[in-house]
DOGU-90777 format. One record per atom (N, C-alpha, C): residue in three letters; z, y, x. Coordinates in Angstrom, 2 decimals. Atoms other than C-alpha are relative to their C-alpha. Layout:
REC type      up   north    east
REC  ALA       Z       Y       X
...
***
This chain:
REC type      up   north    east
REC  UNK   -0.97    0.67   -0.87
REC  UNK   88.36  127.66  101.46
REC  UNK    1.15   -0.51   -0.86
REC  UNK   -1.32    0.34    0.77
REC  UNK   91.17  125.55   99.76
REC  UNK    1.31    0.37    0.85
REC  UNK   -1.30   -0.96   -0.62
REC  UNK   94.18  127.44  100.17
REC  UNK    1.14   -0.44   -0.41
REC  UNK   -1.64    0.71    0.09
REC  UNK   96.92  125.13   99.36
REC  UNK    0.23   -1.02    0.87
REC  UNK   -0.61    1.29   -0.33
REC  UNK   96.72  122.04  100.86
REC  UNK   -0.36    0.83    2.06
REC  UNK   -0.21    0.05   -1.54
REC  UNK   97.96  122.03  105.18
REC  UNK   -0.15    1.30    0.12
REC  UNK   -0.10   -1.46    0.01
REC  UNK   98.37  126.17  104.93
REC  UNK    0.92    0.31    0.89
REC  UNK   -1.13   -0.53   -1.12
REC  UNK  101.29  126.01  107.01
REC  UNK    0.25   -1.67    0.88
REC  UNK   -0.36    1.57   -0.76
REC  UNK  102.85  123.24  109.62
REC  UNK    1.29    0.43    0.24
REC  UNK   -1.56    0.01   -0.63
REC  UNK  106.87  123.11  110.49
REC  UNK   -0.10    1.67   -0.87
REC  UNK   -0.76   -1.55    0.37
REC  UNK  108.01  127.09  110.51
REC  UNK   -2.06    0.84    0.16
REC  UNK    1.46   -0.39   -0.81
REC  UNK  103.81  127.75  111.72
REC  UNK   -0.73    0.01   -1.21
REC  UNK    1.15   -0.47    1.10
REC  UNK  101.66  129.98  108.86
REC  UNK   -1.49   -0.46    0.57
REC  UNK    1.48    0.24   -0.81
REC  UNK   97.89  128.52  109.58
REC  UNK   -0.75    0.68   -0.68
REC  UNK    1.14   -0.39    0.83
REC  UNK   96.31  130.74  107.00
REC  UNK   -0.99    1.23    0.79
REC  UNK    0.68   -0.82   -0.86
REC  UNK   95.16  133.38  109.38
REC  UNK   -1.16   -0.48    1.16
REC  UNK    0.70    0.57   -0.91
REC  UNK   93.76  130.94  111.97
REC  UNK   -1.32   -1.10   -0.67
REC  UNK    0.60    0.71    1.56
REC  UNK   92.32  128.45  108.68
REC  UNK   -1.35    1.16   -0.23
REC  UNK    1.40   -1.46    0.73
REC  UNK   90.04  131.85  107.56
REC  UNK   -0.83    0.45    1.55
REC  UNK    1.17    0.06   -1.13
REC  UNK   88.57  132.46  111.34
REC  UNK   -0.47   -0.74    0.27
REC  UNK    0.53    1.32   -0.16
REC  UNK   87.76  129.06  111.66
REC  UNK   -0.88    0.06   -1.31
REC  UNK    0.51    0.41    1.35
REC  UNK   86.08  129.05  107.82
REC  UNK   -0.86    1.03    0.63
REC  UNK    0.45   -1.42    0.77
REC  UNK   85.06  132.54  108.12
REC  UNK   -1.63   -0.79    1.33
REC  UNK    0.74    0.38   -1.50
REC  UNK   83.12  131.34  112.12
REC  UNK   -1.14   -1.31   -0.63
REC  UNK    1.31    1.25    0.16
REC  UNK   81.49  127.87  110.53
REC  UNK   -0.65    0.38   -1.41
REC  UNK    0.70    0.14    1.07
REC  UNK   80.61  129.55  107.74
REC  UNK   -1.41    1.30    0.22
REC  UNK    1.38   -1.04   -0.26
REC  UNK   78.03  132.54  109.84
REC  UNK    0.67    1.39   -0.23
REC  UNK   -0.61   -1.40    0.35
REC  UNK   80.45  135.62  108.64
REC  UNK   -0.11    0.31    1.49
REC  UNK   -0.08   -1.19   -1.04
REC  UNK   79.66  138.11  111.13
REC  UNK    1.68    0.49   -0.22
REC  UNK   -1.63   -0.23   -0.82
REC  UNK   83.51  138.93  113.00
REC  UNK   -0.43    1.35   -0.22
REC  UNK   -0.35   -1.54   -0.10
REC  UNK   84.46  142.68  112.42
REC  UNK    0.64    0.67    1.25
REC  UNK   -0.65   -0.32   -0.88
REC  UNK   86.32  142.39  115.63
REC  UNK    0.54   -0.57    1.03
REC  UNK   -0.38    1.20   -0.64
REC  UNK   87.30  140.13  118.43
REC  UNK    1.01   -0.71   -0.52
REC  UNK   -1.61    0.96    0.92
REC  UNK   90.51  139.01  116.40
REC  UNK   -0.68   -0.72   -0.97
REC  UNK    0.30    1.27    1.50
REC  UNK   87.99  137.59  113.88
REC  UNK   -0.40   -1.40    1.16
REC  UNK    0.49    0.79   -0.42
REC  UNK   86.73  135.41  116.28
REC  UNK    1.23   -1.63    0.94
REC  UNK   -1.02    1.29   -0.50
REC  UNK   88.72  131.84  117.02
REC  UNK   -0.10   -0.27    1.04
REC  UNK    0.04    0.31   -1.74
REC  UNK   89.82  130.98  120.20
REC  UNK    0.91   -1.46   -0.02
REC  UNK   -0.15    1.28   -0.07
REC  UNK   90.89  127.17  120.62
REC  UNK    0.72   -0.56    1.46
REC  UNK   -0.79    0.80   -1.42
REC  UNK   92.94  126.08  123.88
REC  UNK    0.28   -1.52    0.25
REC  UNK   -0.20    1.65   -0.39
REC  UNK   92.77  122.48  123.72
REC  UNK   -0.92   -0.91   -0.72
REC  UNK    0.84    1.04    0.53
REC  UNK   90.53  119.52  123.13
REC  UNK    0.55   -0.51   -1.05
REC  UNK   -0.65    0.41    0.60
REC  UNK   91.19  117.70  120.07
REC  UNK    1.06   -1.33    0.08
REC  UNK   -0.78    0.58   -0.11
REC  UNK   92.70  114.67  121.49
REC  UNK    0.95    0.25    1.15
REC  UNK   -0.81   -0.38   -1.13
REC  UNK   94.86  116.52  124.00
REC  UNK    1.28   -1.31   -0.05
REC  UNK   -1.03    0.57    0.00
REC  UNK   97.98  114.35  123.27
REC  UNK   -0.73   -1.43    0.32
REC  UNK   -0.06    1.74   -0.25
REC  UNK   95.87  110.97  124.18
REC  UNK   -0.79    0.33    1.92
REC  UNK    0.27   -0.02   -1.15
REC  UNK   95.11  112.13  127.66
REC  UNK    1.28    0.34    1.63
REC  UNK   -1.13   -0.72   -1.17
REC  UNK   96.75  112.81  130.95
REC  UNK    1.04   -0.90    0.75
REC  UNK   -1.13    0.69   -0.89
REC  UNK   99.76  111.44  132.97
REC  UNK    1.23   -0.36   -0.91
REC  UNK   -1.65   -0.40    0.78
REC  UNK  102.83  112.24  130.43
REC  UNK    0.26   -1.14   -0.53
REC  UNK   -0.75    1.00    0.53
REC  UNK  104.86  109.07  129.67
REC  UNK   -0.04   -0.12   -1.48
REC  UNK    0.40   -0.02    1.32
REC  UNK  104.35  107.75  126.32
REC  UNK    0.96   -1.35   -0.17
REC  UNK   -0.93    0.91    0.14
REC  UNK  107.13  105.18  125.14
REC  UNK   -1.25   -1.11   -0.59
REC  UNK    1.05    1.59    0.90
REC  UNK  104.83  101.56  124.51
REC  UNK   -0.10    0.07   -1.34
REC  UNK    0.30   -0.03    1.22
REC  UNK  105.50  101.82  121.04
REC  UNK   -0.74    0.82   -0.63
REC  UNK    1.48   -1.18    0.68
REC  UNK  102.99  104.78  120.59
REC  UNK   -0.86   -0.77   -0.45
REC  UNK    1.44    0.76    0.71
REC  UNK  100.38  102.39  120.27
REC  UNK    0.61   -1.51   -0.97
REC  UNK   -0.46    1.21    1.17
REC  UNK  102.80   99.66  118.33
REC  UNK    0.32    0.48   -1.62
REC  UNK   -0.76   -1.02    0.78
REC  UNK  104.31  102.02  116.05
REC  UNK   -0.70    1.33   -1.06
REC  UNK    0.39   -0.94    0.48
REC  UNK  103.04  104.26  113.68
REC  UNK    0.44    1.42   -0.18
REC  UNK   -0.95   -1.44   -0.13
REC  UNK  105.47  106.62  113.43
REC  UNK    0.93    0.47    1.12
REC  UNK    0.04   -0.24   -1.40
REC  UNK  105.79  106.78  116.90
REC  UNK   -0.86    1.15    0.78
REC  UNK    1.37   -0.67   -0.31
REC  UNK  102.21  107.90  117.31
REC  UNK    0.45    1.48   -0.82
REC  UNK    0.02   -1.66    1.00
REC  UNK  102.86  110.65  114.22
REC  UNK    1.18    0.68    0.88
REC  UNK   -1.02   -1.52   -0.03
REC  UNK  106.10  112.09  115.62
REC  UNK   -0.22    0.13    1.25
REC  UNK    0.27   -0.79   -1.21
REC  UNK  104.85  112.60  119.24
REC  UNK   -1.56    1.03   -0.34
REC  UNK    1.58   -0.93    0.43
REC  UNK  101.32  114.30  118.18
REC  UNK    0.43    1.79   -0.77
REC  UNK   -0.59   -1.73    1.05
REC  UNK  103.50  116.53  115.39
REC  UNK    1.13    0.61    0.80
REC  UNK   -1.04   -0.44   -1.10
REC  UNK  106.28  117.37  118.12
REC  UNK   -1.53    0.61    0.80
REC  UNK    1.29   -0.79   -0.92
REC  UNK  102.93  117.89  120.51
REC  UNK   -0.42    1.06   -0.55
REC  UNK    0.32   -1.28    0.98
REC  UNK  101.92  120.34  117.89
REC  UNK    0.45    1.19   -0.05
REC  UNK   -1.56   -0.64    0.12
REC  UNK  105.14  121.68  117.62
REC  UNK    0.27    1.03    1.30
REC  UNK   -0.33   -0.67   -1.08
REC  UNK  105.49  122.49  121.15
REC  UNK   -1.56    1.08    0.55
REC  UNK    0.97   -0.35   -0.30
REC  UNK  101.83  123.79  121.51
REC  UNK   -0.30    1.47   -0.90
REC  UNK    0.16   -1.31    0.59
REC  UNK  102.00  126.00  118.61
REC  UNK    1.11    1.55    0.49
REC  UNK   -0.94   -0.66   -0.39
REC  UNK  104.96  127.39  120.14
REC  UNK   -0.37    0.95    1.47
REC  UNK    0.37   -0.66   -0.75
REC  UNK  103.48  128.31  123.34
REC  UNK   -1.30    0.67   -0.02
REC  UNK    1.07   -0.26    0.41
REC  UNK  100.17  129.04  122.68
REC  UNK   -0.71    0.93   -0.91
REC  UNK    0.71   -0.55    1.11
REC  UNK   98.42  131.83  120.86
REC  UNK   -1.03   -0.35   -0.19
REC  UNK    1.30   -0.17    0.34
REC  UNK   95.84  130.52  119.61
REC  UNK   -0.73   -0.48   -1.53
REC  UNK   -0.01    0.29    1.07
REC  UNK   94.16  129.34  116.71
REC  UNK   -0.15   -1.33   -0.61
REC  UNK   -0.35    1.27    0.01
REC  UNK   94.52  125.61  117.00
REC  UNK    0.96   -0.75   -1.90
REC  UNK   -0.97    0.23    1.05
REC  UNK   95.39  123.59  113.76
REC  UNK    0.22   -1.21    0.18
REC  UNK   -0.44    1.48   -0.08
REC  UNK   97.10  120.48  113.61
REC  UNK   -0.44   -0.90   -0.62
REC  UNK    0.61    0.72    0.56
REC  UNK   95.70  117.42  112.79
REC  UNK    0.28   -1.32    0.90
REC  UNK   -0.32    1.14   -0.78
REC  UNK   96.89  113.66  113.19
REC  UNK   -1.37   -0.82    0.44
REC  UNK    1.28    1.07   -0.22
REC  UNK   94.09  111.19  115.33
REC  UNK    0.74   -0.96    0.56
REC  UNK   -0.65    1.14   -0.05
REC  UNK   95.10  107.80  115.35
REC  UNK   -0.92   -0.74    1.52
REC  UNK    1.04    0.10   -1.42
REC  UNK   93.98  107.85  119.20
REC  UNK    0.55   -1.64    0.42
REC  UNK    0.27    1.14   -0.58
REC  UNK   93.24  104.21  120.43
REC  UNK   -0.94   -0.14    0.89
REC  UNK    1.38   -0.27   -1.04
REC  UNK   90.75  105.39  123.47
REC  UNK   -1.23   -0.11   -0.81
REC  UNK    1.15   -0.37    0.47
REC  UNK   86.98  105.53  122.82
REC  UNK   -0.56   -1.16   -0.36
REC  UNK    0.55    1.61    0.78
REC  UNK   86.74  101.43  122.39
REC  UNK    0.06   -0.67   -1.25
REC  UNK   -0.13    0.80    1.12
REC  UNK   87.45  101.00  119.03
REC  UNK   -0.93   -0.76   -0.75
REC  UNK    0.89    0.65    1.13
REC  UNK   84.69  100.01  117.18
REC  UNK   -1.29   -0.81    1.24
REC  UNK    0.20    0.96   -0.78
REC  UNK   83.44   98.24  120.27
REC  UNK    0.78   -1.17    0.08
REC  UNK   -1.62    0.96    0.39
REC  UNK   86.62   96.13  119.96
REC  UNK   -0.74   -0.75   -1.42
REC  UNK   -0.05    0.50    0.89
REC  UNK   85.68   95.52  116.37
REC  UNK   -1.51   -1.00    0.30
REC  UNK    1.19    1.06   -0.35
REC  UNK   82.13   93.74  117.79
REC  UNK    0.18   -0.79    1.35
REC  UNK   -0.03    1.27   -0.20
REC  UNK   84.03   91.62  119.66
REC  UNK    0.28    0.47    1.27
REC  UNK   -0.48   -0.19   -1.56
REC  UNK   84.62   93.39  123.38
REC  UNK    1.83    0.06   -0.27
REC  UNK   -2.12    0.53   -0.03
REC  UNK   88.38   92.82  124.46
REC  UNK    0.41    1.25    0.90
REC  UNK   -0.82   -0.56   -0.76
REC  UNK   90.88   95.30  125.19
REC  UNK    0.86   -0.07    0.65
REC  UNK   -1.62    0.35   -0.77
REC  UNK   93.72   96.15  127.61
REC  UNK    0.50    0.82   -0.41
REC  UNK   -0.46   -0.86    0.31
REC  UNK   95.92   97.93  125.72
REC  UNK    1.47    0.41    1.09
REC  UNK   -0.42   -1.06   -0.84
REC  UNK   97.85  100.72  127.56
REC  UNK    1.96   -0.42    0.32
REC  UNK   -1.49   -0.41   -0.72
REC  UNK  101.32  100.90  129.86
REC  UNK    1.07    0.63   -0.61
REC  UNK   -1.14   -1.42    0.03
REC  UNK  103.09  103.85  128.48
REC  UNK   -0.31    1.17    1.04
REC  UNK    0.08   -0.95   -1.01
REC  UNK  102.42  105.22  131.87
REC  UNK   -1.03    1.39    0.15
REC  UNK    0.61   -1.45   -0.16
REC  UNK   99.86  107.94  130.80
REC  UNK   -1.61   -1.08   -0.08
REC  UNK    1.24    0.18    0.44
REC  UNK   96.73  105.48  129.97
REC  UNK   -0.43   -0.50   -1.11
REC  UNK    0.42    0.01    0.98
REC  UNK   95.01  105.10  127.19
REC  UNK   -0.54   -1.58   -0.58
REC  UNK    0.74    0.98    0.03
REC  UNK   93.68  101.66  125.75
REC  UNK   -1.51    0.15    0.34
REC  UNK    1.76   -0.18   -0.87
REC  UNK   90.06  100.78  127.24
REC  UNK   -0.04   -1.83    0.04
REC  UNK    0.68    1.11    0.74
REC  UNK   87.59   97.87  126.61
REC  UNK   -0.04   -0.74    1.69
REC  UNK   -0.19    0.56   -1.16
REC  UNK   87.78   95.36  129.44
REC  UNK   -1.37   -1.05    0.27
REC  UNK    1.05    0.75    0.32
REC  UNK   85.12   93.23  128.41
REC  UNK   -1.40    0.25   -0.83
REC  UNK    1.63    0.27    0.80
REC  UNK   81.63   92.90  127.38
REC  UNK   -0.74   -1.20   -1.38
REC  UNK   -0.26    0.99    0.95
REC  UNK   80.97   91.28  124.17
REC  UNK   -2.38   -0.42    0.33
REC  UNK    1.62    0.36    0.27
REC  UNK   76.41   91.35  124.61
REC  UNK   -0.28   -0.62    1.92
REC  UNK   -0.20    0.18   -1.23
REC  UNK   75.90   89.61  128.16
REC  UNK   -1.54   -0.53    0.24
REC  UNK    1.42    0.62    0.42
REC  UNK   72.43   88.20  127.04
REC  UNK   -0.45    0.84   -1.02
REC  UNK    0.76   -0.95    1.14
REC  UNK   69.71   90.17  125.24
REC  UNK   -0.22   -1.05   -1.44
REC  UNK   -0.05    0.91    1.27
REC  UNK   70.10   86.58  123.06
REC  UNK    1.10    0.70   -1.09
REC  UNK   -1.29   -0.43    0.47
REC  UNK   73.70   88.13  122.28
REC  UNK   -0.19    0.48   -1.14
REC  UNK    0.02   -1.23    0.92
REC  UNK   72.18   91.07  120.21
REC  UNK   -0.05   -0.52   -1.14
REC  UNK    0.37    0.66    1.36
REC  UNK   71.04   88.34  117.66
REC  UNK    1.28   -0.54   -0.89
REC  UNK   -1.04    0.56    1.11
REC  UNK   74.07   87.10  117.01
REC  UNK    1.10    1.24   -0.31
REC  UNK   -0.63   -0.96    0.32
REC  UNK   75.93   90.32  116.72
REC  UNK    0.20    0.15   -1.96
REC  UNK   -0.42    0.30    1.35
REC  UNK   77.78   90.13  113.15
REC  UNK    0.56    1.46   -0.11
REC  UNK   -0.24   -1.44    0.33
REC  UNK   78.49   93.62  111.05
REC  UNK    1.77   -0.25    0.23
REC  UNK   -1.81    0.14    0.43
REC  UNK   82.79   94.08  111.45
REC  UNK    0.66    0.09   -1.28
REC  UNK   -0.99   -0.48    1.30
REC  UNK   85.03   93.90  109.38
REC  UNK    0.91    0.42    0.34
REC  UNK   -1.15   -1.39   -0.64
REC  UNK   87.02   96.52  109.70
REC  UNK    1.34   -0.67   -0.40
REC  UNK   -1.59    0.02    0.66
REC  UNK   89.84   95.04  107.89
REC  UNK    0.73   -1.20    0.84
REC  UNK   -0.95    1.11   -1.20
REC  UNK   90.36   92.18  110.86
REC  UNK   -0.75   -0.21    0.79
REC  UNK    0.63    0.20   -1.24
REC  UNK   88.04   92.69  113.85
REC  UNK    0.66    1.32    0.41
REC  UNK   -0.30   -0.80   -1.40
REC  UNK   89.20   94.39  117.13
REC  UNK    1.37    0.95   -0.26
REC  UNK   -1.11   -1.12    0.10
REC  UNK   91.56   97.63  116.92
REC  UNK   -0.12    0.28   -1.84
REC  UNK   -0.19   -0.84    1.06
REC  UNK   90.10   98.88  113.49
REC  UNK    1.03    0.08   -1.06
REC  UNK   -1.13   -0.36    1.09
REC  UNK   93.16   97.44  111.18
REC  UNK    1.32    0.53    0.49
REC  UNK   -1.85   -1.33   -0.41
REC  UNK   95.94   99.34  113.54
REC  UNK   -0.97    1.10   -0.57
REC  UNK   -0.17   -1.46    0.17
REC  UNK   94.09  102.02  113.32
REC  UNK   -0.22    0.74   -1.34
REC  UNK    0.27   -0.29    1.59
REC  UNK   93.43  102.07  109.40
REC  UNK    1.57   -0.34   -0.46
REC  UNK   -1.37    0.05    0.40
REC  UNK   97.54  100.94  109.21
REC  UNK    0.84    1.37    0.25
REC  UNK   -0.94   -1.36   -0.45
REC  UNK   98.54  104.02  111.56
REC  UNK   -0.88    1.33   -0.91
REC  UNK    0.83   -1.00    0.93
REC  UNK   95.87  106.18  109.38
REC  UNK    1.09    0.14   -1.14
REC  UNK   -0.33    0.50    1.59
REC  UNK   97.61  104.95  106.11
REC  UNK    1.02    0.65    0.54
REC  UNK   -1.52   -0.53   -0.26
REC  UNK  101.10  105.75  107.67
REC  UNK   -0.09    1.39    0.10
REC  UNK   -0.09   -1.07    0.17
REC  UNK  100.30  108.95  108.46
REC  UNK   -0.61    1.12   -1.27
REC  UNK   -0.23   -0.77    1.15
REC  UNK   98.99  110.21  105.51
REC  UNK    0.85    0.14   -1.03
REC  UNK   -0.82   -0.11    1.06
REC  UNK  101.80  109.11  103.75
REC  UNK    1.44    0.66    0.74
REC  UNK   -1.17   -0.57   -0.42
REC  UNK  104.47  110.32  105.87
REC  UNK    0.09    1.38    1.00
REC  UNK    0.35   -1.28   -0.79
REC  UNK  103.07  113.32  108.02
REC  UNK   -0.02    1.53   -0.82
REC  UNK   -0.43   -0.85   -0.05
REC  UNK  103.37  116.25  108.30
REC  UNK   -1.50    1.34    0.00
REC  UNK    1.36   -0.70    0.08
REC  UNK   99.10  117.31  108.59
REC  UNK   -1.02   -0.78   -0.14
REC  UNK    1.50    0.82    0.63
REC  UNK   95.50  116.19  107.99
REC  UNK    0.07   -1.25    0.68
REC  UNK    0.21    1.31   -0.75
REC  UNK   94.52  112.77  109.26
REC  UNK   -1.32   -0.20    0.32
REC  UNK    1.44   -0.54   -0.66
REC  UNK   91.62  112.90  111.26
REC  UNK   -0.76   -1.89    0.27
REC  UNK    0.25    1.49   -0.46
REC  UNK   89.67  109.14  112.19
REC  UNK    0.27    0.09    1.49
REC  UNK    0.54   -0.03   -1.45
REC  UNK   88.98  108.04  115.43
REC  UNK   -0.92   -0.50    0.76
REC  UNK    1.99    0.47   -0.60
REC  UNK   86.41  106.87  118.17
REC  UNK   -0.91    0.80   -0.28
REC  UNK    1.40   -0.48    0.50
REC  UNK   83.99  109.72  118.04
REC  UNK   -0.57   -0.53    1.41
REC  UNK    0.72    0.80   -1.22
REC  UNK   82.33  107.69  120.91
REC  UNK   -1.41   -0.03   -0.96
REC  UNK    1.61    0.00    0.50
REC  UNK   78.37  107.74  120.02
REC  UNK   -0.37   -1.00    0.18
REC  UNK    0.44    1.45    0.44
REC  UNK   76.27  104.88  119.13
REC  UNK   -0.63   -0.15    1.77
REC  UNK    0.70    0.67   -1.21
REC  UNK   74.71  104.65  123.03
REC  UNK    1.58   -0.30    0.30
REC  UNK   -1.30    0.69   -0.98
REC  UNK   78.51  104.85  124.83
REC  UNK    0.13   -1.25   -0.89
REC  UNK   -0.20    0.92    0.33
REC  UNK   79.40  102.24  122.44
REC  UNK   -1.07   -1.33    0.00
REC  UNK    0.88    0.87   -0.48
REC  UNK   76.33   99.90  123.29
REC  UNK    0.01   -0.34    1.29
REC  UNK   -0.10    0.13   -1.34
REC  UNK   76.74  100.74  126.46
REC  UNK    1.83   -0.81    0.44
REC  UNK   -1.15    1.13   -0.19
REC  UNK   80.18   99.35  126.29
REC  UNK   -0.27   -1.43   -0.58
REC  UNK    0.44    1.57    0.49
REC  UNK   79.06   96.33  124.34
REC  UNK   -0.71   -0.74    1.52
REC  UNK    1.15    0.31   -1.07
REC  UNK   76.34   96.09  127.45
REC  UNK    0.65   -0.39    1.65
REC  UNK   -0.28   -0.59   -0.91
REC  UNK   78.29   96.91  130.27
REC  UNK   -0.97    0.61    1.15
***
């Protein structure tokens, strides 16, 4: 287990919760229910729900980082559990549908998330012309490789990707 780098977060030691998590994916038989990790929240908890989110979350990079590491903040605080922090540069589950060309509506503030509005394959001709992305200027992917970049250089914990959406949902969004 590398034991220097993200060991702690704010005033919050993670090395205890770091080694049940290692010790758990790595098959070590638990000596005791305390070896065993207990997790209280999905990983994109902070991109779900009702809770007001100032517009610039999704303009802003360091918008996005200091509500996630505040979310952290306040979670590690209530929460025993063994949860570690980690930034996801959440842009809903359309991203790399976005980058083949479906159109988003990006989000209110009011508690929703961006989501794909459109269908980019409408004809089984479509599929043919389907072109590989380029990440570096189709759909969402260059915010979310700018707010990536930002946060590894100015955060405060790991930097996680985003879109784990699976290759059917994302066809199936291409498809509608």
């Amino acid at each position: 287990m590398n034991t220097n780098k993200f060991m702690s977060f704010r005033n919050y030691d993670l090395t205890e919760r770091k080694q049940r998590i290692y010790n758990t994916m790595h098959l070590i038989p638990p000596d005791s229910a305390d070896d065993v990790p207990v997790i209280a929240h999905t990983p994109c908890y902070f991109g779900f729900g009702n809770k007001k989110r100032n517009v610039d979350y999704w303009e802003q990079p360091a918008e996005m980082l200091k509500f996630q590491q505040d979310g952290y903040d306040m979670h590690l605080s209530l929460v025993q559990d063994d949860t570690v922090p980690f930034f996801m540069p959440w842009f809903g589950t359309g991203v790399l549908a976005s980058a083949f060309g479906c159109k988003v509506k990006m989000p209110t503030g009011n508690g929703d998330d961006p989501g794909i509005i459109s269908t980019c394959i409408n004809d089984v001709c479509d599929i043919i012309k389907l072109k590989r992305p380029d990440f570096e200027n189709d759909g969402l992917m260059p915010k979310v490789f700018h707010f990536m970049e930002y946060a590894a250089k100015h955060g405060e914990i790991p930097v996680a990707y985003t879109d784990l959406n699976s290759p059917l949902c994302t066809a199936a969004q291409m498809c509608g």
